[in-house]
C-alpha positions in Angstrom: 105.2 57.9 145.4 105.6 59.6 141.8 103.2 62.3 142.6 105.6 65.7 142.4 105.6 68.9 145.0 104.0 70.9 142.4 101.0 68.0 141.9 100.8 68.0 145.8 100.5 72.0 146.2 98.3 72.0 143.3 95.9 69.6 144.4 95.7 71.2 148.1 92.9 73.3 148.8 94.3 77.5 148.8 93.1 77.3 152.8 95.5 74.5 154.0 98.5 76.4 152.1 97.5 79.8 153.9 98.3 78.2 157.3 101.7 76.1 155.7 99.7 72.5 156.1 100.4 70.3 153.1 100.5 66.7 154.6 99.5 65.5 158.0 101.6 62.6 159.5 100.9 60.0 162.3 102.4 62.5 164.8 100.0 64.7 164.2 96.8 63.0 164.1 98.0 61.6 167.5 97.9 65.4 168.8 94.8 67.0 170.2 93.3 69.2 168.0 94.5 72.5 169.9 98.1 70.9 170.2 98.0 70.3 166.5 96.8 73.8 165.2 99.8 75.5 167.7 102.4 73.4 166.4 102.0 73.2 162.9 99.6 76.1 162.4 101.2 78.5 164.3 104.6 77.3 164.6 107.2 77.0 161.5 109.1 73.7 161.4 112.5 76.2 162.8 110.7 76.9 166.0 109.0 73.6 166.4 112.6 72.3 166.4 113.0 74.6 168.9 110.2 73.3 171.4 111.2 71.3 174.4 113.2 68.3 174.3 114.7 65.6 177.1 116.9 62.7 177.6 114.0 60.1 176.9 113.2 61.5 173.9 116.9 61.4 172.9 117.5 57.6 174.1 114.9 56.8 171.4 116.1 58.9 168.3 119.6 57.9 169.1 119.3 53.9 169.6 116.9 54.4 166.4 119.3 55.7 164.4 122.3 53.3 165.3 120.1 50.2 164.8 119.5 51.5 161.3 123.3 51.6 160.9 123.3 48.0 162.1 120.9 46.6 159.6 119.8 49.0 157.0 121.5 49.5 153.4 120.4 52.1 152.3 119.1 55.4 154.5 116.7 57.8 153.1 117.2 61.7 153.3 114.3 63.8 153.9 114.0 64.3 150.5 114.3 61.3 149.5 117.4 61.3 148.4 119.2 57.2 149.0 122.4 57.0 150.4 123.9 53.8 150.6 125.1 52.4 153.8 128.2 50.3 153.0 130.0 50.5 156.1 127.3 48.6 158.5 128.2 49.4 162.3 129.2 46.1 163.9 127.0 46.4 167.9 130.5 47.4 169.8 130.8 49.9 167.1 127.5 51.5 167.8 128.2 51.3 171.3 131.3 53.3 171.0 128.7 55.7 169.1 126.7 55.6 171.8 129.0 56.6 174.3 129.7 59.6 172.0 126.2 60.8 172.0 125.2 60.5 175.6 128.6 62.8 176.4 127.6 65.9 174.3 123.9 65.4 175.5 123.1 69.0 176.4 119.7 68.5 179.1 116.7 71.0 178.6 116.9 71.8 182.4 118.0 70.5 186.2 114.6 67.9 185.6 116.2 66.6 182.9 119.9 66.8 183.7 119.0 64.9 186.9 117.5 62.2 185.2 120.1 62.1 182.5 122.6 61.3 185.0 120.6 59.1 186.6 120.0 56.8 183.3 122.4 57.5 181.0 124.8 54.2 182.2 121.6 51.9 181.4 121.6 53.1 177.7 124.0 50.6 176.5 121.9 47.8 178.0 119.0 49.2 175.9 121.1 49.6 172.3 122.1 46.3 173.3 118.2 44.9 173.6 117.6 47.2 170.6 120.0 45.2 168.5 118.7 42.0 169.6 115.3 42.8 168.5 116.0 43.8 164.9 118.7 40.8 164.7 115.7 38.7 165.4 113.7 40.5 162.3 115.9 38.6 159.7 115.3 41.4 157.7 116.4 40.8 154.1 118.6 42.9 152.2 117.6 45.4 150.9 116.9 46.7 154.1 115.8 50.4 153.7 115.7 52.5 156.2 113.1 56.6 156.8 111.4 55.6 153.6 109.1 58.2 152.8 105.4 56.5 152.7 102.3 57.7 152.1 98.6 57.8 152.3 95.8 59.8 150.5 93.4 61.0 152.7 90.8 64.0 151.6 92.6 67.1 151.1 96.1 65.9 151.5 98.5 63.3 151.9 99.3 61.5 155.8 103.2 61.1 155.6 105.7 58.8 157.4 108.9 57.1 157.8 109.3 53.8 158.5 112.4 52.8 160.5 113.0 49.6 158.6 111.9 47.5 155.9 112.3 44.8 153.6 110.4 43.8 150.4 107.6 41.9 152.9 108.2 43.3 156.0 108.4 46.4 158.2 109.9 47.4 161.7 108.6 49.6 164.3 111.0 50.6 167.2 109.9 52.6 170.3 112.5 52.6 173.7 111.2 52.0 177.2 113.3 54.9 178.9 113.9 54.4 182.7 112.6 56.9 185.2 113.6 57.9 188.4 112.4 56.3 191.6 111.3 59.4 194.7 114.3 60.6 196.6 115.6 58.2 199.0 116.3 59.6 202.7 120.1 60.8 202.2 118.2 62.2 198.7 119.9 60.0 196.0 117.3 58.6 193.4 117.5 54.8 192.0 116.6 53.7 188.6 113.3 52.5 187.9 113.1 50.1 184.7 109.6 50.7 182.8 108.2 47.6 181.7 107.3 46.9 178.0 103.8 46.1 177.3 102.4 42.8 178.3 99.2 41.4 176.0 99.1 44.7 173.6 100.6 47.2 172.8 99.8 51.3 173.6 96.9 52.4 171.1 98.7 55.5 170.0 101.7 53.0 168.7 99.4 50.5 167.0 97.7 53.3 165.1 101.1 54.4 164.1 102.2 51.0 162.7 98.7 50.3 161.1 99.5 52.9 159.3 102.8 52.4 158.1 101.5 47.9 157.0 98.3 50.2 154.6 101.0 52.6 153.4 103.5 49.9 152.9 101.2 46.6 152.2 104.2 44.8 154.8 103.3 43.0 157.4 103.8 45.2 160.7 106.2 44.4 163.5 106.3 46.7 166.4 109.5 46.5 168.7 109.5 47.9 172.4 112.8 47.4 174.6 114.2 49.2 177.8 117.5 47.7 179.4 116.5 44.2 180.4 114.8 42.6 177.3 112.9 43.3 173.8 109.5 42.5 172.7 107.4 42.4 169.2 104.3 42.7 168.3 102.8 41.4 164.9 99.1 40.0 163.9 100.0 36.4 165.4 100.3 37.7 169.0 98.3 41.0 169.9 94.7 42.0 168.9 95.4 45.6 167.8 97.6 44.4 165.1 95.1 42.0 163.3 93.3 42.9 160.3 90.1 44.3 161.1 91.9 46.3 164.1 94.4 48.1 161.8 91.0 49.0 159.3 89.8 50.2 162.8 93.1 52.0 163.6 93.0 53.7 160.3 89.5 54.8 160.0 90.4 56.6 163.1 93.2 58.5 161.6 90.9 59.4 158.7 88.1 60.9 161.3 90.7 62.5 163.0 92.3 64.2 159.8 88.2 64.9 158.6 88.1 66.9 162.3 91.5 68.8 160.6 90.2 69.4 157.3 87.0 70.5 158.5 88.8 73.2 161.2 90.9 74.8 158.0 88.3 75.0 155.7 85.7 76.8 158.2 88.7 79.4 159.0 90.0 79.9 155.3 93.7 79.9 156.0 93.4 82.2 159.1 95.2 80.9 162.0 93.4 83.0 164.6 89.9 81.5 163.1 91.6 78.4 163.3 92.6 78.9 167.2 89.2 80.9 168.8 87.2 77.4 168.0 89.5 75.1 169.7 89.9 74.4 173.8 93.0 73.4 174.9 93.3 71.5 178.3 96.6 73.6 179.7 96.9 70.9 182.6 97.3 67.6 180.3 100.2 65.7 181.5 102.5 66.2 178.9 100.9 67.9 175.7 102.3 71.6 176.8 105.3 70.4 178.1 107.4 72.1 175.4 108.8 74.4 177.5 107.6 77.2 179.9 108.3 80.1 176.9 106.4 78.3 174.2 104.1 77.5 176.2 103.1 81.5 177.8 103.4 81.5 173.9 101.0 79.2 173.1 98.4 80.6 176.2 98.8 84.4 174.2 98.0 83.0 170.7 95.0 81.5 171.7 94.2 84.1 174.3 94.5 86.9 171.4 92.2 84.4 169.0 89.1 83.5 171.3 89.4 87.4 172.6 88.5 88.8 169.3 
């Protein structure tokens, strides 16, 4: 962590800076290659902020952020700047909080505002599970909370934040949002409660904390809750979190980051090079769900690249 920006940007290849790529993160070697070069090739961090967002998405970020205002001293900026957190929220505190944020929730469109008033009174029952799950961590202070970790791969560094530590051990929190069961006759829609994972945890997730216990060298807890209950996952009780699977789950990152660097070098910092060799798959479930302008968007720029 003492390397500088200037030792990072002069270290990365002239190509990589052409197209604004100076780290890759989890996030992004989860992404399909085409998914990856629109969003951080083409897009600027402003206008990624701008892609789509929804309810569940929210549910996470927000009990996320509470629970480290629970447990954590000290919260990391993006820049890694410390602030200390001497006030810790008490759980009625952060459910007052809560409330707060779910009122001014402003939904992408009449999908998600229907499901937002459809979920939004479980969300206490989840910060509540939440809580639960880090109060069983016994983390010891310090608790730090959005570290800034890292990882050296080829060309540049993989970056990520953990959502809590302690000097031995790490947490991973992800929310299992509720959904919405198919209309009912009269047309009203009841909750459905998504379960957490029973034997192992999702692959995508246990690459993400494998990655977090070889950037740390903690041992790796990952958390999932929805309303009813809370569940962790560590070495002693899931397979993907054992030693030779997080070697497994990181070599994959490094193949998938190889894939990356190859792409950038063989187009030299031109984003349409970058684009007219991929194929993205326009009817995946969710990976162009970021909103029916970005997305036209997205069909153009790739359009314009592979016309050329």
């Amino acid at each position: 962590m003492n390397e500088t920006l200037t030792d990072i940007l002069e270290s990365t290849p002239p190509a990589f800076l052409d197209l604004g790529i100076d780290h890759y993160s989890p996030t992004q070697l989860n992404c399909s290659m085409a998914s990856w070069a629109y969003k951080y090739a083409v897009l600027d961090q402003e206008r990624r902020r701008s892609l789509k967002h929804n309810i569940k998405m929210y549910f996470g970020v927000v009990i996320g952020e509470l629970c480290q205002l629970c447990f954590c001293d000290e919260l990391w900026s993006f820049k890694s700047q410390v602030v200390k957190n001497k006030d810790k929220y008490s759980l009625d505190r952060a459910l007052e909080a809560l409330d707060a944020h779910m009122t001014k929730y402003e939904p992408w469109d009449d999908a998600d505002k229907e499901l937002y008033e459809g979920i939004k009174d479980t969300a206490p029952d989840m910060m509540r599970q939440a809580y639960n799950g880090w109060k069983s961590m016994n983390l010891k202070t310090p608790v730090v909370a959005e570290r800034n970790v890292r990882l050296k791969f080829t060309y540049v560094n993989c970056l990520g934040r953990t959502d809590g530590d302690d000097e031995l051990m790490f947490i991973e929190q992800k929310c299992k949002v509720p959904q919405l069961n198919r209309p009912k006759k009269d047309g009203t829609r009841s909750v459905k409660h998504v379960a957490l994972p029973k034997d192992e945890p999702q692959i995508t997730h246990a690459r993400q904390t494998a990655f977090y216990h070889f950037a740390t060298g903690k041992k790796p807890h990952l958390m999932y809750c929805n309303a009813k209950e809370y569940k962790i996952f560590d070495p002693s009780n899931c397979q993907y979190l054992t030693k030779d699977a997080m070697e497994e789950h990181l070599e994959h990152y490094k193949r998938m980051a190889r894939l990356r660097d190859r792409a950038i070098m063989k187009c030299n910092g031109s984003v349409r090079d970058l684009l007219a060799d991929l194929d993205p798959d326009w009817e995946h479930n969710y990976e162009w769900d970021i909103g029916e302008e970005h997305k036209e968007h997205a069909q153009q720029v790739f359009k314009e690249a592979q016309s050329a």
